[in-house]
N, C-alpha and C positions, 0 to 999 in steps of 0.2 A: 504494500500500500504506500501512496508517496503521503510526503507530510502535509501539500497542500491541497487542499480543493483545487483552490483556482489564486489569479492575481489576489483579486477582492480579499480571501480569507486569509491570504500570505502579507497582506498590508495591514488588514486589523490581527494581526498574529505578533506581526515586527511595531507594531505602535503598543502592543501589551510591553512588547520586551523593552521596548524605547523609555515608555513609564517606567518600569521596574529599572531600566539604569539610570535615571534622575535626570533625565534629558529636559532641559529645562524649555521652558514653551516661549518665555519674553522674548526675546530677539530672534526668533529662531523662522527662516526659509524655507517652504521645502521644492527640494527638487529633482524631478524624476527625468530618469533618464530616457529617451525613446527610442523606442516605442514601450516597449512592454513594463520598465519602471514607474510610467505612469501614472497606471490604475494601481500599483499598491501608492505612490507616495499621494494619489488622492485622498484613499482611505485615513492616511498619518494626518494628512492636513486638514480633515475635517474634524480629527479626534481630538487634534491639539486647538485649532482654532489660527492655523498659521495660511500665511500668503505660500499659494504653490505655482510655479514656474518650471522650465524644463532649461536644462545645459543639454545643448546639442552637441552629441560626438558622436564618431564612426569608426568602427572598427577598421583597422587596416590588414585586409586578407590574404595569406600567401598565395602567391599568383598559381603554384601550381595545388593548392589547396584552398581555397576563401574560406572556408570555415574556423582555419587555424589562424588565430589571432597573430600579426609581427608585430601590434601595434596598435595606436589608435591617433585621431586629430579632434580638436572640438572647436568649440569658439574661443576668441582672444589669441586666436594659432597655436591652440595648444597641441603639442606634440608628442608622443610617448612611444618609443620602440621597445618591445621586449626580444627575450636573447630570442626568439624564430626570423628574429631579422636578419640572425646571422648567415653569412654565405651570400645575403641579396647584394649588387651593388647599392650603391646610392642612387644611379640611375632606376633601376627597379622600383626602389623603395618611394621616389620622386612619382612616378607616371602611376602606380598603386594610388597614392597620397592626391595625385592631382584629379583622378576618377570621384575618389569622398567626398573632396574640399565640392566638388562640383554637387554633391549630391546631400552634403552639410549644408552650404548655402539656401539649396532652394528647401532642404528639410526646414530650418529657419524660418523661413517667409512664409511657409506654409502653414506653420503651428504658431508661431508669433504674431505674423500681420505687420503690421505697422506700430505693433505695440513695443515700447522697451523693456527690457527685462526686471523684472523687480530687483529693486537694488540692492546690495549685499554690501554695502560699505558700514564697518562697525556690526555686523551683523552675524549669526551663526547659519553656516549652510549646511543645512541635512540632505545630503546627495542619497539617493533611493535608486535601487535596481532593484527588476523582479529575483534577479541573482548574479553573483558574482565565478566568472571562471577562470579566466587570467590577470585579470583585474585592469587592463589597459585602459579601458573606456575610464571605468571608475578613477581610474590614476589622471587621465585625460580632464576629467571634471575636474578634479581637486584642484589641478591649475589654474583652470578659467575661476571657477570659485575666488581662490589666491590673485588673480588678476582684477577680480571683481570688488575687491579690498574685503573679504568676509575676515573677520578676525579669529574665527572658530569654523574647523569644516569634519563635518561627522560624515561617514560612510555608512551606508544600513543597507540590507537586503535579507531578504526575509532565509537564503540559503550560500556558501560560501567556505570552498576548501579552507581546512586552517594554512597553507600554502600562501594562498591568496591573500587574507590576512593578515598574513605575515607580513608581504610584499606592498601592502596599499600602510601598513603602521607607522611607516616614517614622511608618506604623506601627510594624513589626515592626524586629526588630534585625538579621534576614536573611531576603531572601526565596528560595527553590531550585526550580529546576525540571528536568528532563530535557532540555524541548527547551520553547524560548520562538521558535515559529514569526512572522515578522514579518504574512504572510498566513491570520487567524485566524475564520472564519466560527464554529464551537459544537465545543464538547469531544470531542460523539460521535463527530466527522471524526477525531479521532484516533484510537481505539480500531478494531479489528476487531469487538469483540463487547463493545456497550456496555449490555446490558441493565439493565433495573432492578432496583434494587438493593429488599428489602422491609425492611419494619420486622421481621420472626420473625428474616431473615439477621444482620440488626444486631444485636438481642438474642443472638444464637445467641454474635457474634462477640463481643460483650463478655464473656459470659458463661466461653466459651471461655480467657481470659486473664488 
Protein backbone atom coordinates (compact mmCIF):
# COMPACT_ATOMS: atom_id res chain seq x y z
CA UNK A 1 0.00 0.00 0.00
CA UNK A 2 1.68 3.43 -0.77
CA UNK A 3 1.56 6.07 2.00
CA UNK A 4 -0.43 8.53 0.14
CA UNK A 5 -3.96 8.65 -1.40
CA UNK A 6 -3.27 11.33 -3.53
CA UNK A 7 -1.54 15.11 -3.60
CA UNK A 8 -4.59 16.54 -1.45
CA UNK A 9 -3.88 13.87 1.43
CA UNK A 10 0.16 14.03 1.10
CA UNK A 11 -0.25 18.10 1.74
CA UNK A 12 -2.69 17.94 4.78
CA UNK A 13 -0.27 14.99 5.95
CA UNK A 14 3.17 17.26 5.49
CA UNK A 15 1.09 20.46 7.17
CA UNK A 16 0.34 17.85 10.25
CA UNK A 17 4.11 17.27 10.36
CA UNK A 18 4.81 21.09 9.51
CA UNK A 19 2.74 21.87 12.93
CA UNK A 20 4.26 19.34 14.86
CA UNK A 21 7.94 20.97 13.98
CA UNK A 22 6.99 24.43 15.04
CA UNK A 23 6.83 25.99 11.61
CA UNK A 24 5.96 29.03 12.42
CA UNK A 25 2.96 30.75 10.32
CA UNK A 26 3.97 34.81 10.78
CA UNK A 27 6.10 35.52 7.96
CA UNK A 28 5.81 32.46 6.24
CA UNK A 29 5.36 31.93 1.95
CA UNK A 30 4.26 29.07 0.52
CA UNK A 31 5.40 27.62 -2.57
CA UNK A 32 4.85 24.90 -4.66
CA UNK A 33 6.73 23.79 -7.07
CA UNK A 34 5.16 22.65 -10.79
CA UNK A 35 3.32 21.12 -11.56
CA UNK A 36 2.47 18.42 -9.01
CA UNK A 37 3.86 20.51 -5.74
CA UNK A 38 1.11 22.58 -6.08
CA UNK A 39 -1.91 20.89 -4.96
CA UNK A 40 0.00 19.76 -1.75
CA UNK A 41 1.49 23.25 -0.93
CA UNK A 42 -2.28 24.52 -1.46
CA UNK A 43 -3.46 22.26 1.03
CA UNK A 44 -0.36 23.96 3.66
CA UNK A 45 -1.53 27.38 2.76
CA UNK A 46 -4.81 27.11 3.52
CA UNK A 47 -4.08 25.32 6.93
CA UNK A 48 -1.75 27.83 7.81
CA UNK A 49 -3.55 30.90 6.51
CA UNK A 50 -0.25 31.84 4.38
CA UNK A 51 0.15 33.73 0.69
CA UNK A 52 0.87 30.73 -1.88
CA UNK A 53 2.97 31.31 -5.11
CA UNK A 54 4.98 28.91 -7.21
CA UNK A 55 9.01 29.07 -8.13
CA UNK A 56 9.37 27.95 -11.59
CA UNK A 57 12.07 25.24 -12.26
CA UNK A 58 12.89 22.56 -14.66
CA UNK A 59 14.48 19.73 -14.40
CA UNK A 60 17.46 19.30 -16.78
CA UNK A 61 17.27 15.68 -18.49
CA UNK A 62 20.16 13.55 -19.61
CA UNK A 63 19.98 13.64 -23.26
CA UNK A 64 20.33 10.00 -23.67
CA UNK A 65 17.86 9.52 -20.67
CA UNK A 66 15.32 12.72 -19.60
CA UNK A 67 14.09 11.08 -16.98
CA UNK A 68 17.48 11.05 -15.16
CA UNK A 69 17.98 14.35 -13.59
CA UNK A 70 21.83 16.23 -14.54
CA UNK A 71 20.29 19.15 -13.04
CA UNK A 72 17.98 21.78 -12.99
CA UNK A 73 17.25 25.93 -13.92
CA UNK A 74 14.54 28.02 -12.29
CA UNK A 75 13.84 31.75 -12.08
CA UNK A 76 16.50 34.42 -11.11
CA UNK A 77 18.83 31.81 -13.52
CA UNK A 78 19.04 29.65 -11.06
CA UNK A 79 21.21 26.84 -11.98
CA UNK A 80 22.08 23.59 -10.34
CA UNK A 81 24.16 20.49 -11.89
CA UNK A 82 24.37 17.26 -10.17
CA UNK A 83 27.38 14.64 -10.48
CA UNK A 84 24.89 12.92 -13.84
CA UNK A 85 26.27 15.90 -15.47
CA UNK A 86 29.35 14.38 -15.46
CA UNK A 87 30.82 13.06 -18.91
CA UNK A 88 28.38 15.84 -20.63
CA UNK A 89 30.40 18.68 -22.40
CA UNK A 90 29.28 22.11 -21.43
CA UNK A 91 28.03 22.35 -24.97
CA UNK A 92 25.59 19.57 -24.13
CA UNK A 93 24.66 20.71 -20.88
CA UNK A 94 24.03 24.47 -22.70
CA UNK A 95 21.51 23.23 -25.61
CA UNK A 96 19.70 20.62 -22.78
CA UNK A 97 19.45 24.17 -20.51
CA UNK A 98 18.50 26.35 -23.54
CA UNK A 99 15.38 23.78 -24.44
CA UNK A 100 13.87 24.52 -20.40
CA UNK A 101 14.85 28.07 -20.01
CA UNK A 102 12.60 28.19 -23.32
CA UNK A 103 9.81 26.06 -21.68
CA UNK A 104 10.47 27.93 -17.87
CA UNK A 105 9.69 31.01 -19.41
CA UNK A 106 6.55 30.49 -21.09
CA UNK A 107 5.63 28.00 -17.97
CA UNK A 108 5.97 31.51 -16.11
CA UNK A 109 3.56 33.50 -18.02
CA UNK A 110 1.21 30.85 -18.01
CA UNK A 111 0.70 30.26 -14.40
CA UNK A 112 1.66 33.83 -13.27
CA UNK A 113 0.08 36.26 -15.90
CA UNK A 114 1.14 39.46 -15.44
CA UNK A 115 1.06 39.07 -11.80
CA UNK A 116 4.58 39.60 -9.77
CA UNK A 117 5.51 37.05 -7.54
CA UNK A 118 4.65 37.55 -3.87
CA UNK A 119 7.54 38.91 -2.40
CA UNK A 120 9.99 37.19 -0.16
CA UNK A 121 12.17 39.92 1.15
CA UNK A 122 12.42 39.48 5.09
CA UNK A 123 10.30 36.70 4.68
CA UNK A 124 10.24 32.78 5.32
CA UNK A 125 9.97 30.58 2.12
CA UNK A 126 8.34 27.11 2.53
CA UNK A 127 9.21 25.51 -0.86
CA UNK A 128 6.78 22.21 -1.34
CA UNK A 129 7.16 19.39 -3.63
CA UNK A 130 4.79 16.54 -4.00
CA UNK A 131 8.28 14.68 -3.48
CA UNK A 132 11.77 14.95 -3.51
CA UNK A 133 14.32 12.56 -5.78
CA UNK A 134 17.54 14.07 -6.59
CA UNK A 135 16.73 17.04 -5.10
CA UNK A 136 17.87 19.49 -8.16
CA UNK A 137 14.63 21.33 -8.68
CA UNK A 138 14.35 21.67 -4.96
CA UNK A 139 18.13 22.94 -4.77
CA UNK A 140 17.15 25.12 -7.91
CA UNK A 141 14.25 26.95 -5.71
CA UNK A 142 16.40 27.56 -2.62
CA UNK A 143 18.32 29.81 -4.92
CA UNK A 144 15.70 31.89 -6.54
CA UNK A 145 14.06 31.99 -2.93
CA UNK A 146 17.80 33.37 -1.63
CA UNK A 147 17.64 35.79 -4.68
CA UNK A 148 14.33 36.77 -3.66
CA UNK A 149 15.81 38.16 -0.38
CA UNK A 150 13.80 35.25 1.82
CA UNK A 151 15.65 35.25 5.01
CA UNK A 152 14.60 31.61 6.12
CA UNK A 153 13.96 28.91 3.37
CA UNK A 154 12.32 25.46 4.46
CA UNK A 155 12.14 22.50 2.03
CA UNK A 156 8.94 20.07 2.72
CA UNK A 157 7.54 17.30 0.80
CA UNK A 158 5.28 15.02 1.85
CA UNK A 159 8.12 11.83 0.76
CA UNK A 160 12.04 12.03 0.25
CA UNK A 161 15.36 9.64 0.33
CA UNK A 162 17.33 10.44 3.57
CA UNK A 163 20.13 10.99 0.48
CA UNK A 164 18.38 13.66 -0.78
CA UNK A 165 18.07 15.37 2.43
CA UNK A 166 21.13 15.01 3.09
CA UNK A 167 22.06 16.95 -0.06
CA UNK A 168 19.32 19.82 -0.05
CA UNK A 169 20.73 20.55 4.21
CA UNK A 170 23.20 22.88 3.46
CA UNK A 171 20.95 24.62 1.22
CA UNK A 172 17.96 25.36 3.03
CA UNK A 173 17.72 26.07 6.95
CA UNK A 174 15.31 22.95 7.31
CA UNK A 175 14.42 20.23 5.30
CA UNK A 176 10.65 18.19 6.33
CA UNK A 177 9.24 15.21 5.02
CA UNK A 178 6.51 12.77 6.15
CA UNK A 179 8.38 9.63 5.58
CA UNK A 180 12.06 9.73 4.12
CA UNK A 181 11.99 5.88 2.80
CA UNK A 182 15.71 4.56 2.88
CA UNK A 183 14.45 2.18 -0.34
CA UNK A 184 13.59 4.83 -3.00
CA UNK A 185 12.80 3.95 -6.69
CA UNK A 186 10.40 7.49 -8.04
CA UNK A 187 7.70 9.45 -6.01
CA UNK A 188 4.67 7.89 -7.83
CA UNK A 189 5.56 4.57 -5.79
CA UNK A 190 4.24 6.54 -3.14
CA UNK A 191 1.04 7.83 -3.85
CA UNK A 192 -2.06 5.70 -4.71
CA UNK A 193 -3.22 8.18 -7.31
CA UNK A 194 -0.59 10.10 -8.69
CA UNK A 195 -1.91 11.73 -11.76
CA UNK A 196 -0.86 14.61 -13.43
CA UNK A 197 -1.09 17.50 -12.27
CA UNK A 198 -2.01 20.58 -15.56
CA UNK A 199 -1.19 23.88 -15.94
CA UNK A 200 -5.59 25.26 -15.82
CA UNK A 201 -5.34 23.00 -12.09
CA UNK A 202 -2.40 25.30 -11.11
CA UNK A 203 -3.63 28.54 -12.26
CA UNK A 204 -7.05 27.47 -10.90
CA UNK A 205 -5.16 26.95 -7.46
CA UNK A 206 -3.36 30.10 -7.23
CA UNK A 207 -5.94 31.85 -8.28
CA UNK A 208 -8.06 30.33 -5.63
CA UNK A 209 -5.84 31.84 -2.70
Amino acid sequence: MSAFRDRIDGGRRLAARLVEAGVDRGDLVVLGLPRGGVPVAAEIAALFGAPLDVIVVRKLGHPQQPEYAIGAIGEENARVLTSGARGLSETDVARIGAVESAELDRRVRRLRGDRPPVSLHGRTALIVDDGIATGATAAAACQVARARGATRVIVAAPVAPPGAVADLAPLADEVIAVVTPASFHAVGAWYDDFSATTDDEVAALLHAL
